[in-house]
N, C-alpha and C positions, 0 to 999 in steps of 0.2 A: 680076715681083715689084715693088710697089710701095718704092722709098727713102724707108724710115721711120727717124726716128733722135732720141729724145725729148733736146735739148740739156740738160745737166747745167748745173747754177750759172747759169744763164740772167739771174736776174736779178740774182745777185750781181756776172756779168760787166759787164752793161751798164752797170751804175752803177760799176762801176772802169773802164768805157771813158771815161767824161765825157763824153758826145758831144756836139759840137756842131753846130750844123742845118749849118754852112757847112763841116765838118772831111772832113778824107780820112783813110777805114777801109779798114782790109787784112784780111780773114779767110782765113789763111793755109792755112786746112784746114776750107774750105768743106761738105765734108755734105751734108745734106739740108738748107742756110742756113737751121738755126733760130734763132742767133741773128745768123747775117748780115740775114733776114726783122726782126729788132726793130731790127738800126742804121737798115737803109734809110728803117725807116717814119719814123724821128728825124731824117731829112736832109732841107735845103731848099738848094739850092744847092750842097751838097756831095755828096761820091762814096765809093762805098764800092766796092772791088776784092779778088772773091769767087777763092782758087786754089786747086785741089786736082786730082791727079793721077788721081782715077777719072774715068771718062768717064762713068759710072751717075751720082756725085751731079754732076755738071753740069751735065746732063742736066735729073735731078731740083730741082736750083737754081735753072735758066733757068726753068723752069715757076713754082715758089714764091714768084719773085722779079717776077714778069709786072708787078705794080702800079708797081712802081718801076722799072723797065727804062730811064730815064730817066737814071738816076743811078747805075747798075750796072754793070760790067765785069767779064764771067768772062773765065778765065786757066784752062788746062788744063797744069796745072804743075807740081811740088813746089813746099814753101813755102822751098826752099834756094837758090831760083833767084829770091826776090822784088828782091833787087836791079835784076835782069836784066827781070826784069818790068815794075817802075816805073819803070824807064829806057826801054824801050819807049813806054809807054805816056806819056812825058814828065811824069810825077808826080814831083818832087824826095824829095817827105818827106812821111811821114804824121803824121796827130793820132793814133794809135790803129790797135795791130795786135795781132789775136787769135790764138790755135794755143789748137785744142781735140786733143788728142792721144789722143784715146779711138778706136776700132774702131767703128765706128759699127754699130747694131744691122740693118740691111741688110747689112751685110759678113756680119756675126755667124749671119745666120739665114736668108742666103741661100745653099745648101748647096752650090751650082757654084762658091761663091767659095772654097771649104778653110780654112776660116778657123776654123770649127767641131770638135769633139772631139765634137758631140751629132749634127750628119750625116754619114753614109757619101758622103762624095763624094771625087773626084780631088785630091789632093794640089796645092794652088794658093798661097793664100797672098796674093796678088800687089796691091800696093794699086795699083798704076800697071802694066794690063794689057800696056803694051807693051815690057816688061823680059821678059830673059829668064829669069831667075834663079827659079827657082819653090822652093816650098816640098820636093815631089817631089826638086829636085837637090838640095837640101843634105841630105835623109833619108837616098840613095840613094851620095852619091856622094861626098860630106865623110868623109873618117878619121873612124875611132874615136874616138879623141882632137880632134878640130876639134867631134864631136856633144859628146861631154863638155865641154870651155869652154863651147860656147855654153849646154850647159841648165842646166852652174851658174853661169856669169855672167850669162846673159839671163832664166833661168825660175829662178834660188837655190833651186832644185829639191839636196836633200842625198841623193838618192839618183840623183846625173845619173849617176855613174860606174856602177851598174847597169842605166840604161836607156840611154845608150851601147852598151853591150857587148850588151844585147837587141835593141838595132836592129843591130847587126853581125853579128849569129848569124842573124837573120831574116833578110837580103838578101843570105846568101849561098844563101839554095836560092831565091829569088825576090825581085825588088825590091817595095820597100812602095808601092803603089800608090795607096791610099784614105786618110785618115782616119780612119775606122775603123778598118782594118788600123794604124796607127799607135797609135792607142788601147788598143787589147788588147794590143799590144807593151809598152805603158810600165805597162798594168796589171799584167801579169805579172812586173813589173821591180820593185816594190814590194810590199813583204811584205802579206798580206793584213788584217795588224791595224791595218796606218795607213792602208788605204785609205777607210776610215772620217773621217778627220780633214782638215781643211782643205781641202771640196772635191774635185770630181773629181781622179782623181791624174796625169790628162793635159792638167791645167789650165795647170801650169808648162811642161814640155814644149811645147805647141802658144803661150803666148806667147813663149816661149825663139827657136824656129822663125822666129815670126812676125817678130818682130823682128830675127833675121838675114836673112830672105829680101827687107825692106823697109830695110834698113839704117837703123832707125828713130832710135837712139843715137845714133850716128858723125850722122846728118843733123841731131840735135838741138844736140849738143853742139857743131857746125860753124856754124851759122847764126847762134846767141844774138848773139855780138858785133855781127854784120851787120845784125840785127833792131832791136836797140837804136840804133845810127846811121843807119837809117832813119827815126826817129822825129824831129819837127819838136819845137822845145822845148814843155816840157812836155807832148807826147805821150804815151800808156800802153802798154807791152806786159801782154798780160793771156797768161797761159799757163796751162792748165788736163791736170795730170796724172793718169794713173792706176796707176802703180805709182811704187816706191819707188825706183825706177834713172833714173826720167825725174825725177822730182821732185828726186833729188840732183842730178841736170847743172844745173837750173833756179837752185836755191836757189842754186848755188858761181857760174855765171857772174853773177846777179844781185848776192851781193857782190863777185865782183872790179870789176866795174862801178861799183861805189858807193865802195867803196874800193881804187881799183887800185896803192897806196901799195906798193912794193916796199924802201922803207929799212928797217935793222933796227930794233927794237924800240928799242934804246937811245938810239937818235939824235936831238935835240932838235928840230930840223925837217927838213921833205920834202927830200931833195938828189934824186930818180931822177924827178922833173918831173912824174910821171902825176897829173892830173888825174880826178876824179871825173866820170862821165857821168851820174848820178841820184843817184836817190833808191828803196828800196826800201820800196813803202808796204805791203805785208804782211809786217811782223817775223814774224807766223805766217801760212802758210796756211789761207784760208778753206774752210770744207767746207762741206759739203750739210747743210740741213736735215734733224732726224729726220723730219719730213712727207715731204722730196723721196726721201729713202733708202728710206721703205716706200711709196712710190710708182713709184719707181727703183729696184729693188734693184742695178741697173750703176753707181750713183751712188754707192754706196759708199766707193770709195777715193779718188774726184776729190779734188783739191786744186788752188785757185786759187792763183797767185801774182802778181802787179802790180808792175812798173818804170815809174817816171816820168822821162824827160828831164831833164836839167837844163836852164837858160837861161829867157827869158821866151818867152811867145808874142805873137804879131804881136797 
């Protein structure tokens, strides 16, 4: 199956990358590099340094990216390990580092990956195939109680605590094996007049899942700081979310960042020394176009957000 993956906010991203012909770019969550494909073609002497943990889109990127291969560096990696990466690779600091945090639509609808609630396939999940942790162990083999946190804290699913207890009832006469079988489990788990509202109702559920079986959260909310002192002054972190749990980590580490002032309110100046690291140049998140949304309909809930370095640049 071909790695197709239509990039959200494409152009809104690139124009908050700034790029410049001679700058170094990170795309931290590389893809089918659709929009790592528009940094490179902007670069004349500079480099762009494509990571991402699947071995499909790197695959798929080394091909995409053939024209410029000149000026390109793949990294088979998560994006928590970019320190470790650009230290490697003897790059100090970048102009400009993107995280597209969207599932990409290869993951999405290629039905061996489990990723899906719309194909019957084996329980996977898995954004970096060579972990063990599959989607499968945590259905099968997490308490009662550890399914319930995760599907009201990851999927804010208000019906987690009865579809907990229906995946506890089902894997005791046989483990849940498919997707599918997981599906019918959580439909049954919801009354049948709301299954009507808001989308399939194995929607929550399977990203609840997802996101604990990829530690997607805990990797997001760990890196932010690291990400941003990677950046050469004036540098951009460009972060593009799609739910409401990855957007709040974003939006709170980007102010602490800006304002990491810890005295109290009453105190007439800074005595605890934290210094600001930027500048947060989306007071709002940028969305998608009503064009790109009925063109996209996965484009829906994307939200851009943009941090810029402080200091000058060379």
């Amino acid at each position: 199956m071909e790695f197709s993956h239509t990039s959200v906010l494409l152009e809104e991203t690139i124009e908050g990358l700034r790029i410049r012909p001679d700058g170094i770019y990170v795309d931290g969550t590389l893809g089918g590099a659709g929009h790592s494909s528009r940094i490179a073609c902007q670069l004349s002497g500079g480099r762009l340094i494509g990571i991402d943990q699947d071995a499909d889109a790197i695959a798929a990127a080394k091909e995409r990216l053939t024209p410029w291969q000149g000026r390109v560096t793949l990294v088979r990696s998560n994006y928590c390990n970019m320190p470790a990466v650009l230290a490697d690779l003897g790059v100090p600091g970048a102009d400009g580092i993107l995280l597209d945090l969207g599932v990409s639509s290869y993951q999405l609808d290629n039905g061996e990956r489990g990723f899906s609630y719309q194909n019957d396939a084996p329980l996977d999940m898995r954004m970096d195939q060579r972990q063990t942790l599959t989607a499968r162990t945590i259905v099968n083999e997490y308490s009662e109680m550890e399914l319930y946190r995760i599907i009201r804290d990851y999927g804010e699913d208000k019906f987690a605590k009865n579809i907990a207890k229906h995946i506890a009832a089902y894997r005791q006469k046989k483990p849940v094996e498919t997707t599918g079988e997981l599906a019918e489990i959580i439909k049954g788990a919801i009354p049948a007049k709301m299954r009507e509202k808001g989308g399939h109702p194995a929607k929550r559920t399977f990203q609840a899942v997802r996101i604990a079986c990829n530690r997607e959260l805990e990797v997001l909310e760990n890196s932010l700081d690291e990400l941003i002192g990677l950046l050469n002054p004036q540098g951009r972190l460009c972060i593009i979310t799609f739910h409401s749990l990855e957007d709040r980590i974003v939006k709170a580490a980007f102010r602490r960042n800006e304002n990491p002032c810890t005295c109290p309110p009453e105190f007439p100046v800074c005595v605890c020394g934290k210094k600001s690291r930027g500048t947060v140049i989306t007071r709002k998140p940028i969305l998608p176009s009503q064009k790109e949304q009925e063109e996209n309909p996965r484009s829906k809930s994307a939200k851009l957000r943009i941090f810029e370095k402080a200091g000058k640049a060379d």
